[in-house]
C-alpha positions in Angstrom: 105.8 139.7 100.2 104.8 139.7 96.8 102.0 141.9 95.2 99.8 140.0 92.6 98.2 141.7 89.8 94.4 140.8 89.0 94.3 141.1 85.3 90.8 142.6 84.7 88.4 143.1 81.5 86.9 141.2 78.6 89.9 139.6 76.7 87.2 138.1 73.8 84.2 136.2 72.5 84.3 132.7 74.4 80.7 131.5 72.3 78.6 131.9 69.9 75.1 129.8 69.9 74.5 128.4 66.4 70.6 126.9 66.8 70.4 123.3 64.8 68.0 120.5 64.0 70.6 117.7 64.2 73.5 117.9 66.4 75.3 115.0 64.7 75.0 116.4 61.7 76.1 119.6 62.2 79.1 118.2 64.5 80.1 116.6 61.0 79.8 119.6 58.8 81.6 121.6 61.1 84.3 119.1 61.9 84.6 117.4 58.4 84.2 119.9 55.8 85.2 123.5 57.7 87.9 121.8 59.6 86.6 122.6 63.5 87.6 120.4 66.4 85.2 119.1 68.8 86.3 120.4 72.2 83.2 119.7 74.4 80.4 116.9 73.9 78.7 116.5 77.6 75.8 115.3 78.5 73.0 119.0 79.7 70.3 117.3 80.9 67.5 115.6 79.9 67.9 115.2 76.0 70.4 117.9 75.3 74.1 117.9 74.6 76.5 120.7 75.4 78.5 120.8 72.2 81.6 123.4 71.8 83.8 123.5 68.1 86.8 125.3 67.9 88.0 126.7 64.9 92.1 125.9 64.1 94.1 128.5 66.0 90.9 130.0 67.1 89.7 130.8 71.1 86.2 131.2 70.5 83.8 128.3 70.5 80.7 127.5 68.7 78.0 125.7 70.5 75.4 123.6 69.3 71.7 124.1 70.3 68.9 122.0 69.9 65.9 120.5 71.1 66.0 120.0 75.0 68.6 122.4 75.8 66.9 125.9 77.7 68.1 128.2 74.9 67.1 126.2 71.9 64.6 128.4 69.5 63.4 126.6 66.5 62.0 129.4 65.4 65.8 131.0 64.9 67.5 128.2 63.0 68.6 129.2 59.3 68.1 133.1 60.5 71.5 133.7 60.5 73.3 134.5 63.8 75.9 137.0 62.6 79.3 135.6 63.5 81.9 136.1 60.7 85.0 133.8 60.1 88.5 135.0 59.2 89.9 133.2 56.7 93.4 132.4 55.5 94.2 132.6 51.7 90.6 133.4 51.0 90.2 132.7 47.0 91.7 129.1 48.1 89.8 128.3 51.2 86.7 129.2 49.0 87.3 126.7 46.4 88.0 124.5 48.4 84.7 124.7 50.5 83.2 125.0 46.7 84.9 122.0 46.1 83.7 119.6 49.5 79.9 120.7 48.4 79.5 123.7 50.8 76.7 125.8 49.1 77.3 129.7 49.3 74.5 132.0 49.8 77.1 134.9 48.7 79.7 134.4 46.3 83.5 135.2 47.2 83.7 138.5 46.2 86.9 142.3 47.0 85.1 144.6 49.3 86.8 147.5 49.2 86.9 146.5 53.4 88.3 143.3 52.2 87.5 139.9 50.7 83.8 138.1 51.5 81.6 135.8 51.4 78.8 133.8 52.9 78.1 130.1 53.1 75.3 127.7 54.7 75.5 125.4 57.0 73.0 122.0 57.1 70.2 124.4 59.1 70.5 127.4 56.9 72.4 129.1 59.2 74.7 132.0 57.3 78.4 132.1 58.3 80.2 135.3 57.1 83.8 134.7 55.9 86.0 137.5 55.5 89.5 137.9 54.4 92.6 140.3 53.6 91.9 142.4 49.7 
């Protein structure tokens, strides 16, 4: 008889809410110009969408809400919602975002933590990038 091991605990983030206006529009900034894949795009009732975007190589999801899903606050949208990216060669991914028309609310910049920045996404909302010094 063989014993099976339940492997227990919290192995990561699986979502983070992002609060928009426009789903369609933020599905194309996020897939378009930062490069996300749409993973999930379902039907959550009346008038609401259950969207999920995966970053490349990434296992946590953003999800999209708006109007007529439960958790959708207007009142939260372009306040920021304190998820920070990790980015790959970070003085090149910037330029290139500079480059594709993403406005930055914080200019790359060494940390003596690392390398930052911040950008905006159609709604406002502030997306913290952070790489290697």
């Amino acid at each position: 008889m063989s014993q099976t091991t339940v492997k227990t605990g919290i192995s990561h983030v699986a979502f983070v809410e992002i609060q928009t206006r426009d789903v369609d529009q933020a599905i194309d900034f996020y897939t378009n110009t930062l490069g996300f894949a749409k993973t999930t795009d379902a039907p959550m009732g009346p008038g609401a969408r259950w969207v999920e975007l995966t970053p490349p190589g990434g296992n946590t999801r953003l999800t999209l809400i708006s109007q007529g899903n439960p958790a959708f606050a207007p009142e939260r949208i372009g306040q920021g919602f304190g998820a920070v990216f990790e980015v790959a060669a970070f003085e090149e991914t910037c330029a290139e975002l500079k480059r594709r028309g993403v406005p930055f609310d914080v200019e790359p910049r060494k940390e003596p933590w690392g390398a930052w920045a911040e950008i905006l996404d159609p709604d406002g909302n502030s997306l913290g990038l952070h790489g290697e010094a």
